[in-house]
N, C-alpha and C positions, 0 to 999 in steps of 0.2 A: 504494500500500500504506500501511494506517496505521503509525501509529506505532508501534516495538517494544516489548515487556516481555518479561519474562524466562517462561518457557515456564510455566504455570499458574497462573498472576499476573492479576488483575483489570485490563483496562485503566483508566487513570487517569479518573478524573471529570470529567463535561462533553464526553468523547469518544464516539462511534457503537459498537458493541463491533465486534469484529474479525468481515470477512466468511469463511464458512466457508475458503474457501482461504486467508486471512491465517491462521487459527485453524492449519490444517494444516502451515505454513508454519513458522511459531512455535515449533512443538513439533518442528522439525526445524533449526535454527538453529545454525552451526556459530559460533566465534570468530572473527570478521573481524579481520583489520588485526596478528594474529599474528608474524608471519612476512615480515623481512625479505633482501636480496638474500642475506646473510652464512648466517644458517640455511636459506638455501633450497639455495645451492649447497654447504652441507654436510649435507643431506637428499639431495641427488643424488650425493656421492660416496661416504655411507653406505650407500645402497643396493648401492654395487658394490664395495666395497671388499674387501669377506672373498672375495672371487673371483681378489683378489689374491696371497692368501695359500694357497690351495691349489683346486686343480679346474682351472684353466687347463693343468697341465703333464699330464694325462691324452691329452691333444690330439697328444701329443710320440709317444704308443703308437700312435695313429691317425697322423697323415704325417710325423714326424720334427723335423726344429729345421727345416729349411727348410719343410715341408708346414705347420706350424702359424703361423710369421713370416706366410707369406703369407694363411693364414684370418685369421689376428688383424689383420691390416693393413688383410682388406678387409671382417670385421665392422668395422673402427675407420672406415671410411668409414661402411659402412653408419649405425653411427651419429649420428655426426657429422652426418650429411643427415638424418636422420631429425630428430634435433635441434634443428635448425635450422628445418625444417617444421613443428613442435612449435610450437614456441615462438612463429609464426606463428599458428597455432591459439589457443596461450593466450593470447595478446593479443586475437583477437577474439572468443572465447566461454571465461571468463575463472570456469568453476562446477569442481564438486568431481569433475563426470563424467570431464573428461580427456579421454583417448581415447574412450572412450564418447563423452562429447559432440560432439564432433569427426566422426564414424561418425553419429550420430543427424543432424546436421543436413548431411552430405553426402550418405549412401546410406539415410536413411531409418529407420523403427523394426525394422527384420532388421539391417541392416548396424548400428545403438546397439547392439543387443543382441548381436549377435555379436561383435561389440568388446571390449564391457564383461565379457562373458563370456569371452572369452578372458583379458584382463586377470586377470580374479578368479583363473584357474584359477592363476596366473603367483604370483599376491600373495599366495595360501592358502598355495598349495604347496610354496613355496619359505620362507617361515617352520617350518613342518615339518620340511624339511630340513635348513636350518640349526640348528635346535635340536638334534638327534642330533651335527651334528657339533661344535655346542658340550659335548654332553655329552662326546667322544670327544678333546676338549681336556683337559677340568675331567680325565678317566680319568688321562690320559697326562702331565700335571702333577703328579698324586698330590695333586690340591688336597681337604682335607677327609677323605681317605680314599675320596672318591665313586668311584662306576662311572658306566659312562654307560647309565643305564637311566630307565625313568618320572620317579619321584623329581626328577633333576637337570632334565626337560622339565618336568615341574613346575611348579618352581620356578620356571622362565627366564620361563614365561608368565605367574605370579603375579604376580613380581614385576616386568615390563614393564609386562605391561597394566595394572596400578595405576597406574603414571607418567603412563602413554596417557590412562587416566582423568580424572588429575588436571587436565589439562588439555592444548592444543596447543603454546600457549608451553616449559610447563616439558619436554615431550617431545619437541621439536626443539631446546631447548637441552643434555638430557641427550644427545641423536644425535651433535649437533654438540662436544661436549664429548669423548666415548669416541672419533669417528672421527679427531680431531686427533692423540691418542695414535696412532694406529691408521696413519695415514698419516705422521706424524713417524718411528715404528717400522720402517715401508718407506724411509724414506731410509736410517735408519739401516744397515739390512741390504744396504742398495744399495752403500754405502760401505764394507762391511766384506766383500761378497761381490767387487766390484770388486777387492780387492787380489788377488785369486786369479784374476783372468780370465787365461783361454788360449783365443783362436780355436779352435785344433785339436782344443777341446773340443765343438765346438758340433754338430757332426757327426760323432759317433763312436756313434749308433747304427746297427746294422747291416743291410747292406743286404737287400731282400727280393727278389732277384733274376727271381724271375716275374714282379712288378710294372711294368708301362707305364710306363715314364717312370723308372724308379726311379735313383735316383744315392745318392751319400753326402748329399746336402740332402735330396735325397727320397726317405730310404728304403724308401717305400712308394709310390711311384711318385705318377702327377700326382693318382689319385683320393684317395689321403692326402689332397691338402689341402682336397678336399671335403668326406669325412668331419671335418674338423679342426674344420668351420666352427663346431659348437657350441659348441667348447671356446674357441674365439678371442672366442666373446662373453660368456665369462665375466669379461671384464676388463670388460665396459662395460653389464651385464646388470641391467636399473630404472632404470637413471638417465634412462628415458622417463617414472619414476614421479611425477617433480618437479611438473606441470602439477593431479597430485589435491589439490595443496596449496592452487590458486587462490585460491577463498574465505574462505581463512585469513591472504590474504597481503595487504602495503599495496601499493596501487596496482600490480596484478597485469599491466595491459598494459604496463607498463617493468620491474618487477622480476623475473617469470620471465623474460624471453627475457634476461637480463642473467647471471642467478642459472643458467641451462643450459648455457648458454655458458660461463662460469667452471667450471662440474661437467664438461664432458665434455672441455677440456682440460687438467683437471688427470688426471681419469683416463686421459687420450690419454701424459702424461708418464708417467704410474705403469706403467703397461703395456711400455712402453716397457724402464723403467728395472729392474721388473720381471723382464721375460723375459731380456733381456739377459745380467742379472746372475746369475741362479739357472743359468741354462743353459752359463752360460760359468766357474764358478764351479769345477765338476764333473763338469761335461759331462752331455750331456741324458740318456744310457741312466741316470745316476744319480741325475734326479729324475723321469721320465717315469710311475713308478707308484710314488711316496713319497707317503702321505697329508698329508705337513709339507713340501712341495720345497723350502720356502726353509730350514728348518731343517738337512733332507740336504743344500743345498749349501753349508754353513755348517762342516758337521760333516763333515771327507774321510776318519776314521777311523772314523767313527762316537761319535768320542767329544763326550760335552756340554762345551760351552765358554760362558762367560759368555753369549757376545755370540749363540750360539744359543739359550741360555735365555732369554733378552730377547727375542727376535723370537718363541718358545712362546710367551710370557704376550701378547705384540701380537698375534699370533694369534688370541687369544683375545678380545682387545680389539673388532679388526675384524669378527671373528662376530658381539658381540652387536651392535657397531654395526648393519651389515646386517639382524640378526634384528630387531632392533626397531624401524628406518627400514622393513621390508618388513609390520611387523604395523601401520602407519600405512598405507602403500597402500594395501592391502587393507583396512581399516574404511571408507575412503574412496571405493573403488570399490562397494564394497557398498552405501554410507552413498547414494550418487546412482544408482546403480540399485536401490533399493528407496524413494528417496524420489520417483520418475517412475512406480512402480508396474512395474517389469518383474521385482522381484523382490517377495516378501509385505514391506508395508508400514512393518508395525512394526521393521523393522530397521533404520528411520533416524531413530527417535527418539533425541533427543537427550536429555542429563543438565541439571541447572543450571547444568555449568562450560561446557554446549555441547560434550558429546564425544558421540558416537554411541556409547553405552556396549553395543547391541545389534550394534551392528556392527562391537567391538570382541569383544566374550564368543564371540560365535557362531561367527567365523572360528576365535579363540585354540583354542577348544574341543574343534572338528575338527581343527586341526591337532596337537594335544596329542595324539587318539586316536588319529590317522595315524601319528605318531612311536612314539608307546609299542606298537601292534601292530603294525607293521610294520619300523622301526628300518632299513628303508630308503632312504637319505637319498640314495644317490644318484640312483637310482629315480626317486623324487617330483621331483628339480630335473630329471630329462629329462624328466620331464610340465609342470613348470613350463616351461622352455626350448620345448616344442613349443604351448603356449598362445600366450606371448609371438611365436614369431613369427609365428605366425598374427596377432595384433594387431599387430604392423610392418606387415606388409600391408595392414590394412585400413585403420589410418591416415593413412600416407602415401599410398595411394591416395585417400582423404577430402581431404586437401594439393590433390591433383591433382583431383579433381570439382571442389571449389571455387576455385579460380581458373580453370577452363574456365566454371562454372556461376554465379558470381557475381564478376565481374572488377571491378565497383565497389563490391566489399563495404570497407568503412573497414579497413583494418590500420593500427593502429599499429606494426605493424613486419612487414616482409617479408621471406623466407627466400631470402637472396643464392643465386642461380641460380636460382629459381622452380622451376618443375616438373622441371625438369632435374635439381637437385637432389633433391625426393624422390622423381623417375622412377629416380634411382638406388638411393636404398634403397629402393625397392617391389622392382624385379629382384631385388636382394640379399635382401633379406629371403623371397620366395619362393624362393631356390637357398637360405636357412637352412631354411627349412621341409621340404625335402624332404631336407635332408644329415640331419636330425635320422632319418628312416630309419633312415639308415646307421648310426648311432651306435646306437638302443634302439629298436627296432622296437615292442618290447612298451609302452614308455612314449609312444610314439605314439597306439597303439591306444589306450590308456586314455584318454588326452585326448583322442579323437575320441568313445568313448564317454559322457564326461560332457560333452560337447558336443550329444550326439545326446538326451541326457537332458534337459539344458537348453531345449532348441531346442523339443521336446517340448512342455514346458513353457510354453512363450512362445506356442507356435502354439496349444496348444488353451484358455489361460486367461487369460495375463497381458497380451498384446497388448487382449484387449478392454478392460482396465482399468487403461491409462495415465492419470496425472494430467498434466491440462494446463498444471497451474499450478507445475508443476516449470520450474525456469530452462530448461534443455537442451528442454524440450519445448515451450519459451512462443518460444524462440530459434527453434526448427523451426517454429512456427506463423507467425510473423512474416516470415518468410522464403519462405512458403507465400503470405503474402497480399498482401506486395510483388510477385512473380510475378503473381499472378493479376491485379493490379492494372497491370500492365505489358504483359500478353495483350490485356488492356482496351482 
C-alpha cells in the first residue's frame, strides 16, 4: 500500500497516485495508535458499568437471591471464557470488525455477517435504552426542572456524539474519565451499604410453593435460575465490545488481551461487591423491583440520606458512561461492516479527525427515534441482550473452528484452556439465548425479525458486492489461498 495522506489530499509529488483500493481505503481510515492498555480497559468497564447500578436486581423477581447468585456466577464464567477467546482473536486479526471478523474468517461471509449483525442489533439498541433511563435519572434528581422525554434524549446524543466526532483519543479519555467517578461511586456505596449487612436478609423473598425445586434460596424453584440468566449478564454485558477498538489501539496483539483481562476482573469484583451489598443491605424482596436498588438499599425508610444522594448522581455518572462507550461500539461495528460492503458503503467514511462520522449520525439517529417513540427502554435492552447472545455463540464457536481449522495459525497469545474454555461459553451462551425466552418472548421475536430483514438483505444484494480489499476480507482470502496451496 502507498503511502498515506489525509483523506482528499493530493498524494505528495514524484509518487504513483493511489490504486483504486488505496483511494477506497483512504477515505475510510480510522486513528491508529489511539488507544492505550489504561483507556482500553476502561472502554470495557464502561461498557458495563450502568448495569451495575440498576437492571441486574430484576433477576431477584425471576429466581430469588439464590436463583440469580447462581445465573450471575455462571454468566461470570460465561464471560470470562469468552474473554479470554476474544482476546485470542484480537491478537490474531487485530481490524475494527471484532467479532464480525473473527465469524468472517472462521464460518465464512453468512456466519461475518450474522455476527456483525447481531452485534449491531446489541450496540444500536442498547444506546436507546440507556438514554430513557438517563432521562429517568436527570427526572428523578429534579436536575434543571427536566422530565424524561425527547428533549433530554436529545441532548445526550448531541452532545456525545460531538465528543465521538471530535475525535477517538478525546472520546475514550472522556469514557475513561466519567467511568472512574462511576466505579469509585460503587465502592463507595459498597462501604456504606456493608454496615447494614444481615445474612437473614438475603432470602427473605417468598417462597413460591408450586415451584420445582423451590426453597427460601430458591424461591422460584430451580427454573428461576434459568430465567435469571439475562439479568446475571447484566453485570458483564459489552465488555466483548473492547476488541472494535483494535485499529485504534498501539500494538493491538499485546494491548487488548492485556486491557480484557484487566476489564473483566474488575467487573468480576464489582459484581461481586455489588450484589452482595444491595441484597444484604435490605434484603432482596426490597430491591428486587426498585428502579434505583442501590439507592433503596441505602434508604431502609425511605428516606434521602447524603450518602444515597451520592450514589443518584453516580448513577447517573455510570449511565452516561455506558451510553457513550456503547454509541462507540456501535459506529465501529457499522464503520467495518459497511467498509467490507455487507452493509451500503458510504457509512464508513470517514471525517479528517478519522471518525466514521456516518456511522456515528446514522446509528445516534435511530436510536434517538427509538427512545422518543417508544420510551421503552427496557424492551429494547431485551432485544439488545437477545442479539448479543446470539453473537456469544457465534464467536466463540469461531475460537473453536479455528484452532480445529488452523492449528499453526501464529497467536500471539493463547486463550488458557483452548477450546475447552470457549467450548464453555458456547454451551453457556446458547442456554442464554434461549433463557432470554423466558424473560421477553416478544423482545425475542423482534430480534429475530430484524434478523430475518437483514439476512434478506445480505442474501439477495450485499453478498454479491463484498470489497476484497477490506482487512477482515483480505484476512479470509489469505487464509483461503494458504489452504488451497496446502491441498496442492
Amino acid at each position: 500500500m502507498t503511502e498515506q495522506t489525509e483523506p482528499g489530499t493530493a498524494p505528495p509529488s514524484g509518487t504513483e497516485p493511489p490504486s483504486p483500493e488505496d483511494a477506497y481505503l483512504r477515505r475510510r481510515a480510522l486513528r491508529t495508535g489511539s488507544a492505550g492498555p489504561l483507556l482500553l480497559t476502561g472502554l470495557g468497564v464502561a461498557y458495563v458499568v450502568s448495569g451495575d447500578y440498576a437492571g441486574w436486581n430484576f433477576g431477584l423477581a425471576e429466581g430469588g437471591f439464590g436463583g440469580l447468585a447462581i445465573a450471575a456466577a455462571l454468566m461470570g464464567i460465561m464471560y470470562t471464557c469468552m474473554v479470554f477467546a476474544l482476546a485470542e482473536l484480537a491478537a490474531v486479526l487485530p481490524t475494527a470488525g471484532g467479532g464480525y471478523g473473527f465469524a468472517r474468517r472462521a464460518l465464512g461471509p453468512w456466519g461475518g455477517f450474522l455476527t456483525g449483525t447481531a452485534i449491531l442489533i446489541e450496540f444500536v439498541l442498547a444506546p436507546a435504552a440507556i438514554v430513557i433511563f438517563i432521562g429517568d435519572y436527570v427526572e428523578s434528581l429534579d436536575l434543571f426542572g427536566l422530565e424524561s422525554s425527547w428533549p433530554v434524549y436529545l441532548g445526550c446524543f448531541v452532545v456525545f456524539l460531538a465528543i465521538h466526532l471530535w475525535g477517538v483519543g478525546e472520546a475514550l479519555r472522556f469514557s475513561l474519565t466519567v467511568t472512574v467517578i462511576a466505579v469509585a461511586a460503587l465502592l463507595v456505596f459498597v462501604v456504606g451499604a456493608l454496615a447494614d449487612f444481615s445474612p437473614g436478609s438475603l432470602d427473605d423473598i417468598p417462597v413460591d410453593d408450586g415451584a420445582f425445586g423451590a426453597s427460601s434460596w430458591l424461591p422460584f424453584g430451580l427454573l428461576g435460575i434459568w430465567a435469571a440468566f439475562p439479568f446475571g449478564m447484566w453485570f458483564f454485558l459489552g465488555v466483548e465490545g473492547v476488541p472494535l477498538a483494535a485499529e485504534e489501539t498501539r500494538n493491538p496483539a499485546r494491548t487488548l488481551p492485556r486491557a480484557m483481562a484487566w476489564a473483566i476482573g474488575v467487573l468480576l469484583v464489582l459484581a461481586l461487591l455489588t450484589f452482595l451489598a444491595a441484597t444484604g443491605a435490605r434484603g432482596s424482596a426490597a430491591v428486587m423491583d426498585a428502579g434505583n436498588p442501590l439507592v433503596a438499599a441505602l434508604e431502609p425508610e425511605g428516606e434521602t440520606t447524603a450518602l444515597s444522594r451520592f450514589v443518584n448522581y453516580a448513577g447517573l455518572a455510570g449511565l452516561v458512561a455506558s451510553f457513550f462507550s456503547l454509541v462507540y461500539a456501535g459506529s465501529r461495528q457499522l464503520f467495518a461492516l459497511s467498509r467490507a460492503g455487507y452493509l451500503p458503503r458510504f457509512l464508513s467514511l470517514t471525517s479528517r479527525r478519522r471518525s466514521p462520522y456516518l456511522g456515528l449520525l446514522i446509528p445516534g439517529a435511530l436510536g434517538f427515534a427509538l427512545a422518543a417513540a417508544t420510551g421503552d427502554g427496557a424492551r429494547m435492552l431485551n432485544v439488545a441482550v437477545f442479539g448479543a447472545t446470539i453473537s456469544y455463540a457465534l464467536m466463540t464457536l469461531s475460537h473453536i473452528v479455528l484452532r480445529r481449522r488452523e492449528p499453526t495459525l501464529p497467536r500471539p497469545y493463547r486463550t488458557p484452556g483452548g477450546v475447552l474454555t470457549s467450548g464453555i461459553a458456547f454451551v453457556l451462551a446458547l442456554a442464554a439465548l434461549v433463557a432470554t425466552f423466558l424473560v421477553d418472548r416478544d423482545a425475542a421475536f423482534i430480534a429475530l425479525g430484524v434478523y430475518a430483514v437483514a439476512a434478506a438483505y445480505f442474501a439477495f444484494y450485499s453478498r454479491h458486492r463484498l470489497v476484497a480489499a477490506a482487512p477482515e476480507e483480505e484476512f479470509a482470502a489469505l487464509a483461503a489461498a494458504e489452504a488451497e496451496l496446502t491441498r496442492d
